[in-house]
N, C-alpha and C positions, 0 to 999 in steps of 0.2 A: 813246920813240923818235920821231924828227921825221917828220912824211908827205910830207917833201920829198926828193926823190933828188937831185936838180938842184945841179950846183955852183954855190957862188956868191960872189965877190971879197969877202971879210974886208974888204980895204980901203975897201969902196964901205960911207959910212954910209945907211943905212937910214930912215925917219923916216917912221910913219903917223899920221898925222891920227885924231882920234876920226869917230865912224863917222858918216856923212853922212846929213841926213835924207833926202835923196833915194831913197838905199840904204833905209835904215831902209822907209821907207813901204814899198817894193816887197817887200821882206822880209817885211815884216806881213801883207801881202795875201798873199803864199805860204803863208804858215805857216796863216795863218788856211782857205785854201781846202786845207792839209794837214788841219785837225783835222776839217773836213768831211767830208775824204776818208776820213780814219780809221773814220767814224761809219758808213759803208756798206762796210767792209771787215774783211775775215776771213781771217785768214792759214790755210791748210792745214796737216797736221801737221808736214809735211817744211820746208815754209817759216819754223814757226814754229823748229822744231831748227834748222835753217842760221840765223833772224836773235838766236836765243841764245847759240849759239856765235861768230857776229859779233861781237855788240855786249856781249857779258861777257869776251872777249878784249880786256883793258885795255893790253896790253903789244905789241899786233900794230900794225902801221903801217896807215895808211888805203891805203895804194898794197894793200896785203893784205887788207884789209878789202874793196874794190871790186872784188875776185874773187868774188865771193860775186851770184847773180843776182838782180834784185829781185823784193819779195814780188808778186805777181799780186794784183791788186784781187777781192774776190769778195763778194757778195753774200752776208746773212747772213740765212735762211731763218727763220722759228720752226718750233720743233719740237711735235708733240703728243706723247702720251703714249702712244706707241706699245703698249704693254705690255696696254692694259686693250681692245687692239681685237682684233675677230674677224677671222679672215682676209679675209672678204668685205670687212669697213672697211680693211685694211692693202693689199687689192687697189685698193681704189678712192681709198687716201689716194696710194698710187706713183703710179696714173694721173696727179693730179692734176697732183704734183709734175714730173712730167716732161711735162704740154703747157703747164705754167703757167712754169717755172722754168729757168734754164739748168745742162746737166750737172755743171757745175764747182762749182754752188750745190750742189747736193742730196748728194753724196757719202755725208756720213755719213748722211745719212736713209736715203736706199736699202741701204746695207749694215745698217741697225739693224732698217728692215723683212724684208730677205732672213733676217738672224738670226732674227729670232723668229716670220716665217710659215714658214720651215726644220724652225724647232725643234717649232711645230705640226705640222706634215703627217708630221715623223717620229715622234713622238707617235700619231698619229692611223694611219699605216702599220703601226707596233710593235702596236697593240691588235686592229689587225684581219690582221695574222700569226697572232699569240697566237688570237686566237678562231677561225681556218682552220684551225692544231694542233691545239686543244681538240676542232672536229667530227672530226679524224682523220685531216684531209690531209696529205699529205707537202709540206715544205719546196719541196723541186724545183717542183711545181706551184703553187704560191702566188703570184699576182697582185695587184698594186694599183693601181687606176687611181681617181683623183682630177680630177674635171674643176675642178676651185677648182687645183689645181697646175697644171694645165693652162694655163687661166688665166694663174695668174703668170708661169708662164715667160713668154709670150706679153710680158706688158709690162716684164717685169723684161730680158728679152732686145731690146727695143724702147730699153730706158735703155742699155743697154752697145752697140748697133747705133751712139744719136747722141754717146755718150761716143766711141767709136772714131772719128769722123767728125770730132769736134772737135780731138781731139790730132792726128790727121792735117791737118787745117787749121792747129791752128797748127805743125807738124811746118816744114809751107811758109809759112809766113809767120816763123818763125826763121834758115830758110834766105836768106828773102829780104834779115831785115834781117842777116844775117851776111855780104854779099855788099853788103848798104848800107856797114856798120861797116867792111870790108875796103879801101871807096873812099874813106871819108871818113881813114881814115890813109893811104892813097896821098898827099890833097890834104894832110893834115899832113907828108909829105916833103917834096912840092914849095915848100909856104910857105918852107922852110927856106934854097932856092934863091933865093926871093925878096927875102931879106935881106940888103941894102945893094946892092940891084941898082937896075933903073930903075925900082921901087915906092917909093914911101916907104914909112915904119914905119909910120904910121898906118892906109894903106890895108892892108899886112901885117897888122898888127895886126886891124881889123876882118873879114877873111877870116877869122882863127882863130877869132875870135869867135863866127862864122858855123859856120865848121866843128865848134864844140866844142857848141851850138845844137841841131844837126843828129845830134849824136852823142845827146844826152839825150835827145831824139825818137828815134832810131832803133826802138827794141824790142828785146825781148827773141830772143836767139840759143840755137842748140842749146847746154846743158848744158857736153858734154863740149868745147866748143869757147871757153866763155867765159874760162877764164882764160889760154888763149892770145892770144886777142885783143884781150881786156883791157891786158895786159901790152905787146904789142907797139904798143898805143894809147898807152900813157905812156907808155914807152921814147921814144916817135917825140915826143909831147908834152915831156917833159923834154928831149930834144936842142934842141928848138924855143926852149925857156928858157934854154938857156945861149947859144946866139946872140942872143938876145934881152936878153941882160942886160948886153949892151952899150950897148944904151939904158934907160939908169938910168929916166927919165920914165914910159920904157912901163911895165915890170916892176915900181917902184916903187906906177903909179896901179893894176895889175891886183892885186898882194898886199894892196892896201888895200879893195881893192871885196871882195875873198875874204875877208878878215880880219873886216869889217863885218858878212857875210853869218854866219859861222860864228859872231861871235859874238852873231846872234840866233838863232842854230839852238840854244846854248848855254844863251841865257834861257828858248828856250820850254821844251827838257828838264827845266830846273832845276823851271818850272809843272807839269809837268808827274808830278814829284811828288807834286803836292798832287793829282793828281784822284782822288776814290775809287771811279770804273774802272777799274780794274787795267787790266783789258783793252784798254776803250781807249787807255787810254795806252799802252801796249804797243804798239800797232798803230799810233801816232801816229809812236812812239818809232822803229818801224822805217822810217818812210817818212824821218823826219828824217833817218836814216843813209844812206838813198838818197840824198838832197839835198846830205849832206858828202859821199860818198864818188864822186857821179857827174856831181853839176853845178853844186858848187864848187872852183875851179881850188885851187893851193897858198898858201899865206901865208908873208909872209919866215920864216927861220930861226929868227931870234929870238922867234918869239912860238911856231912850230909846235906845241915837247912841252906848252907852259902851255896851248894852248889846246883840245889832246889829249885831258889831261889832266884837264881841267873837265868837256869830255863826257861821258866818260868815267866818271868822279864819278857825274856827272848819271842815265846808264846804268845806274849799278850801282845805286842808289838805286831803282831803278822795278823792276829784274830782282829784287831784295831783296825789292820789296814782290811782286810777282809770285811768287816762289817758296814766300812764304808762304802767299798766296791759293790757292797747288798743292798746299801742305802739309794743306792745309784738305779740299781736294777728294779726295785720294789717304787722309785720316784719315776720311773720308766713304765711301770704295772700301772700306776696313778695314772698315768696320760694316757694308756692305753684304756683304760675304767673311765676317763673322762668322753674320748672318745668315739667310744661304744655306749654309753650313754646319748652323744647327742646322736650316734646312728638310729639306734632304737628311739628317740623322740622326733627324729625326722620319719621315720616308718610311720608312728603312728598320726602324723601329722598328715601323712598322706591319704592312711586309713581312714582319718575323719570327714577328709573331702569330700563333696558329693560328686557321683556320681554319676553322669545324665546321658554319653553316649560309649560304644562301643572303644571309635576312636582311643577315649580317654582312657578308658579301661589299658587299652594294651599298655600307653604312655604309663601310665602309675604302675603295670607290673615291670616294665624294663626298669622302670628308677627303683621301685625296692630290692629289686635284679643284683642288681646296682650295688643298691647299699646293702646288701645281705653278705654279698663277695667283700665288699668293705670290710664289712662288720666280723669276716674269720681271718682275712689279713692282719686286721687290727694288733693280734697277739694275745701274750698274758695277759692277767689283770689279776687283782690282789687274791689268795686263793679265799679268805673270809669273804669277798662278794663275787664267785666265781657263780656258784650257783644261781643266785639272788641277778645277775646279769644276763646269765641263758635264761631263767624261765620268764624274764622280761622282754627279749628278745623272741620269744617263740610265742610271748603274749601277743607282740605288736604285730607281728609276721598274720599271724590266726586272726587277727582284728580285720587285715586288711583283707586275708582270702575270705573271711564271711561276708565283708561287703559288698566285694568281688562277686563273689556265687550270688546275693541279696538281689545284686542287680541283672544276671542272667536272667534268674526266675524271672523277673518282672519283665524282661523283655522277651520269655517265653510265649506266654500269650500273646502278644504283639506280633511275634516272630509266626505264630500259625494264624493270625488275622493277615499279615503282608502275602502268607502261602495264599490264601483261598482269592485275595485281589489276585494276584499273579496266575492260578490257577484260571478267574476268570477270561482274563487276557489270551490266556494261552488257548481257552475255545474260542473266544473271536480270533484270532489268527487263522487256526486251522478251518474256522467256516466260513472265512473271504480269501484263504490260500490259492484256490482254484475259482475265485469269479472273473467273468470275463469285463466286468466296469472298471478296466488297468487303472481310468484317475479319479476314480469313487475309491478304489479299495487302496489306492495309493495312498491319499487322505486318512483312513481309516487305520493304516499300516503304520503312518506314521504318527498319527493320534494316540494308539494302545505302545509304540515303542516310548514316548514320551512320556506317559502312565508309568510306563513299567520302570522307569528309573526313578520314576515319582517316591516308587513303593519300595519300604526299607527290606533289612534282611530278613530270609526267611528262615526254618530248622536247616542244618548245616547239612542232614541226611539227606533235603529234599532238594537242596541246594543247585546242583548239576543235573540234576533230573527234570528240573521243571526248565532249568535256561536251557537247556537242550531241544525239546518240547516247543518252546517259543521262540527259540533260534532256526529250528528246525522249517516251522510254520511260514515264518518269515522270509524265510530264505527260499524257499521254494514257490512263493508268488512273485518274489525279487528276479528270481531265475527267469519265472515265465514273464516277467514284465521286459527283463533284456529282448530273451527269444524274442516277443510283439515289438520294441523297437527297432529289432534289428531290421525286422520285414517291413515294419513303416520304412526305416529309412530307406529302404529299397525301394519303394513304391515313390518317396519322396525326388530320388535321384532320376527318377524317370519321370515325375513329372517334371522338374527342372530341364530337366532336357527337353520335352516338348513346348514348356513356354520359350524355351531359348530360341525353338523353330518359331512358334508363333509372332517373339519378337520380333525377326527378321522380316516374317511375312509382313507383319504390319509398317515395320520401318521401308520396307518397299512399294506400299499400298500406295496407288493415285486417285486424290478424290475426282470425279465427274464433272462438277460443277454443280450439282443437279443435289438439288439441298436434302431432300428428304431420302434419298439413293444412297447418298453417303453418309446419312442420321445412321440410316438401317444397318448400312455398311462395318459401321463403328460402333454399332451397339451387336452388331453379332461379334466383331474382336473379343467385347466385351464379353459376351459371353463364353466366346468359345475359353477365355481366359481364365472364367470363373471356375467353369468345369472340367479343368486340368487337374486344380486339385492342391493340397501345400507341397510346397517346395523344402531342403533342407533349412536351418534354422539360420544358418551363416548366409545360404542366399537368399535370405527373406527382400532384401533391398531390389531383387530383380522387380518386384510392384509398385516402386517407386519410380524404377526406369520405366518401366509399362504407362505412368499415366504422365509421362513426361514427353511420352511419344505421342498419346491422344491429347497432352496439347497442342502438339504440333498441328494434328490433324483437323480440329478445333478449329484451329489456327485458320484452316484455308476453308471452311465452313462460311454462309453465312447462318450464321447462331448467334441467339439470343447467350447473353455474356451467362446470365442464372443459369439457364439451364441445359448449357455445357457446362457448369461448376457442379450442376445438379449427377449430373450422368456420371461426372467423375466418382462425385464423392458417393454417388450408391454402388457404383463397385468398389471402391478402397473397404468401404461399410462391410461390403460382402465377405472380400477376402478378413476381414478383421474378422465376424461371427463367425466361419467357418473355419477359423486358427483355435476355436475354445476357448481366447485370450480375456476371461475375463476382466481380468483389472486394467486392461485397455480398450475397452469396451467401457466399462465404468468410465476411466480416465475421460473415453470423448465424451460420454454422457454428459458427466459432472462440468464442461469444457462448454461444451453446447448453449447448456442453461447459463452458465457464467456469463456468453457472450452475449445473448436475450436479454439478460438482465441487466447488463453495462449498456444496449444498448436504446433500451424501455427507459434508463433514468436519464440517459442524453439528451432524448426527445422530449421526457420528463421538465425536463431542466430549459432547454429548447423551448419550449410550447411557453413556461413560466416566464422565460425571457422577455416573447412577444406582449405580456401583459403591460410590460411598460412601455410600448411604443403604440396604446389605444387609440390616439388620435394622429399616426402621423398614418402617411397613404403607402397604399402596400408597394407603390414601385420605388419605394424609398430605398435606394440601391442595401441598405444596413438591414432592414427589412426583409428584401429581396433575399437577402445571403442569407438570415435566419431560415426563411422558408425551404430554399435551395438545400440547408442541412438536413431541415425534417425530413424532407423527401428523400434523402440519399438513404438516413437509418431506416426510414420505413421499409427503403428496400432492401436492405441487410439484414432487417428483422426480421424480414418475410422470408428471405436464404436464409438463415440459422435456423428458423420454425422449418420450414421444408429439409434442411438437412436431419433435424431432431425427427423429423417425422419418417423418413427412411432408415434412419438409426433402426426405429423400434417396428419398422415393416421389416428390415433387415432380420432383426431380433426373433419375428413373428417368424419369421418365414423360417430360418431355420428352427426353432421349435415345436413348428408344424412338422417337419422332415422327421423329425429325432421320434415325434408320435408315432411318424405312418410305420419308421422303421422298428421303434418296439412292437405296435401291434399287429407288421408281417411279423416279426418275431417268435411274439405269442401263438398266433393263429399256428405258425411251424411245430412249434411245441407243443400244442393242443393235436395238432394230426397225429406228430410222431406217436404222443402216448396211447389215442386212441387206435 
């Protein structure tokens, strides 16, 4: 379709010249100071739909095409990585942007920050609900205050204050130039008047020129006002041409300077092909359309649709390549929608899991941690399942903290049954802290500390309060039970050094000859030995040396073999009951009887032997030896019964002591109170 409305006389020939260099150069310098422009420009979204719809309408006339408002020059910002920042960095990247940058620059930055410091704080809101329910509070009463939100609003509401202020600035400055544009077609009426009056055409002519100058500077008008103004701007232009095409010279030399121009506007789109910036040339591509459609006048008839046409071409070629380059980005939104899908299905997969201790608890909130940081790296995604994606995503999130919270509750109760165990412990501590039974309460001390790790967590309030309490308890009979060793060991070190004297005494001791002198002799060592007392625990061995030396002594005795084994072994006995040493005390018990018993079934065995030799005579040397064995365990079994038998006189005798000693005890206590 032609861009020319203008009628115009078939019979007048036509005839343009190739394109002037003069034109040419001026052309060059434009176009060239266009791809500049390009390079620091950025169309909006809305800008970019309106110059798509422009300039991919192949079949729309330019007079229709220049209803359309041009694209706004804008600044084109780099972006960070919004995604991987903490709110405090997403706080202080908007500051930036908005005292460094102007509002029309940063748009989508600022709404990509509001989105995901949004999507934190209701995150961060949603967990601390959930753990307000979990203590037990009611919904109604549930507060949240965020001074990081706080914050944001503050400069986020700072950005939309100078955004409101700029559209209202230029609100009035489209008014103004609508009110420029309204005068400068007034002046295109009166030209009209002008012709074949007392102007010449030429001076006509350069007025229009002026006028049409004036109009490309103008600026930009309100929206809903430009394609009326538009329209009635060529309406009034066109009448202008058909007065004017009375003078073949004029309209001839103006269709040729328009014709030259468009068709360098024509070469550079065709270049413009070849660049492998999409983008850029895109952005080039729409200013070039500005330049045919608003400040190049019409070209004759004959050339109009061919040279349309070429544009036109030229257009579709770049939008082709363009829509690919979108195919790419939007198959990119696909993978990223793929993606975020399977995050949100491993969310809720964890959400399903049960539940059973603490432990697992934290493990499943670091992995949705996890995958939530995932899941706003991720990126785009198509914008029809933008929505339909987050409220999935904040479904599975919310699945998992209810179950989360589901399971505190329930270990609430638990948590105050484990308090009242622990609380019990913590009065048995405190009421064996100061007893004097150091290995009664030792036992006891280390019974309720083994309890107490028995017993799970308690409320987190009472947490440090009660282990304090029971550390406290403990530690303070721990204390007093060093202080009591230390003074044993002192007591211990000084009885070792008296048996080290008594040793000597005894290894210098000469028996008399005189049996029962030296019995007495040797059984007071023994005693004075007993009633020294324990020794340190490293030289327990000095008792070993001791009855090593009353074998000696033994030795030069004459004594029955038993009972110098007797004597020994009821003091070894002695020192053993007076060490405490239960489970060596057992040990010889259990030892004792063992050896009774092996040696009850020898003689057992023995006695059953003689059954088969009934008829031979007892000096039967085979005989003889049989007998000769009975007799030897009889008397071994008669030493092991006599040692069992001091064992547990041993046993008596000190439990007799430990009586008398608690009931002086008592009786002491009974004076004191009364």
């Amino acid at each position: 379709m032609s861009e020319e409305k203008k009628p115009q006389d078939p019979s007048i020939e036509e005839h343009l010249e190739e394109t002037a260099p003069a034109a040419d150069r001026t052309m060059n310098a434009e176009i060239e100071a266009l791809a500049a422009e390009a390079n620091d420009t950025e169309l909006s979204k809305e800008e970019v739909s309106e110059a798509t719809a422009t300039t991919t309408d192949a079949t729309a006339t330019e007079t229709t095409e220049g209803t359309k408002e041009a694209p706004v020059e804008k600044k084109e910002v780099p972006k960070k990585d919004y995604t991987v920042l903490s709110k405090e960095e997403l706080i202080a990247e908007l500051q930036l942007l908005i005292k460094n940058e102007r509002v029309t620059d940063i748009k989508d930055h600022v709404e990509e920050i509001n989105t995901l410091i949004n999507a934190q704080f209701d995150a961060e809101q949603e967990e601390a609900k959930q753990a307000f329910l979990a203590e037990g509070g009611n919904i109604i009463d549930f507060r949240f205050f965020s001074p990081l939100k706080k914050a944001f609003n503050e400069v986020y509401y700072e950005y939309r204050n100078k955004r409101q202020e700029f559209y209202e600035r230029k609100r009035k400055d489209q008014n103004a130039n609508l009110r420029e544009r309204q005068a400068l077609i007034e002046e295109v009426k009166a030209l009209r008047d002008e012709l074949g009056g007392a102007e010449s055409v030429n001076t006509t002519f350069n007025k229009f020129k002026d006028i049409q100058e004036r109009w490309n500077n103008a600026g930009n008008i309100p929206r809903d006002r430009y394609n009326l103004v538009w329209n009635d701007y060529y309406f009034h232009i066109d009448a202008f041409y058909e007065l004017l095409h009375l003078n073949r010279d004029f309209r001839d030399k103006h269709f040729k300077e328009n014709l030259d121009k468009k068709l360098l506007l024509i070469e550079r789109a065709e270049e413009l092909g070849a660049e492998p910036n999409i983008n850029k040339a895109f952005k080039e591509l729409q200013l070039l359309h500005r330049m045919w459609k608003e400040e190049i006048g019409p070209v004759a008839r004959e050339y109009s649709d061919e040279i349309w046409d070429k544009f036109s071409a030229a257009t579709k070629k770049i939008h082709d390549a363009r829509d690919e380059k979108q195919k790419e980005v939007e198959a990119l939104w696909v993978k990223n929608l793929e993606q975020k899908n399977e995050i949100i299905a491993q969310i809720k997969e964890v959400a399903q899991d049960d539940i059973k201790a603490h432990k697992t608890v934290q493990a499943k909130i670091k992995k949705v941690e996890a995958l939530r940081d995932e899941f706003f790296k991720a990126g785009k995604v198509p914008k029809e399942n933008n929505e339909e994606t987050w409220a999935s995503f904040k479904e599975a999130t919310k699945l998992f903290n209810h179950k989360k919270n589901d399971f505190y509750k329930s270990q609430k109760k638990e948590q105050y049954d484990n308090l009242a165990k622990k609380q019990a412990l913590v009065k048995i501590a405190q009421e064996h802290k100061d007893s004097d039974d150091i290995p009664g309460t030792l036992d006891v001390m280390k019974r309720i500390q083994a309890d107490w790790k028995k017993v799970g967590h308690v409320p987190r309030k009472d947490s440090d309060k009660i282990w304090k309490e029971f550390k406290d308890a403990c530690n303070h009979f721990f204390d007093r039970m060093k202080d009591s060793k230390k003074q044993a060991n002192a007591g211990e070190q000084e009885n070792l050094e008296k048996k080290q004297a008594l040793m000597k005494t005894v290894k210098e001791a000469k028996m008399t000859g005189e049996r029962d002198a030296d019995l007495t002799a040797i059984k007071a060592f023994i005693e004075d030995w007993k009633a020294i007392g324990r020794v340190p625990y490293a030289k327990k061995n000095i008792d070993q040396d001791f009855n090593k030396v009353l074998d000696g002594l033994f030795k030069q005795l004459d004594i029955d073999k038993k009972e110098a084994e007797l004597i020994k072994y009821e003091n070894r006995m002695s020192i053993m009951v007076d060490s405490d040493d239960e489970r060596a005390i057992e040990r010889e018990r259990f030892f004792i009887r063992k050896k009774i018993d092996e040696v009850k079934a020898e003689i057992n065995q023995l006695e059953n032997n003689l059954g088969f030799f009934q008829h031979v005579a007892d000096d039967n040397p085979m005989v003889a030896e049989v007998h000769k064995n009975i007799a030897r365990h009889k008397e071994d079994l008669n030493l092991w019964k006599s040692k069992l038998r001091k064992l547990r006189e041993a046993i008596t005798e000190s439990q007799k002591v430990e009586e008398e000693e608690t009931t002086d005890t008592e009786e002491t206590e009974d004076t004191s109170e009364s």
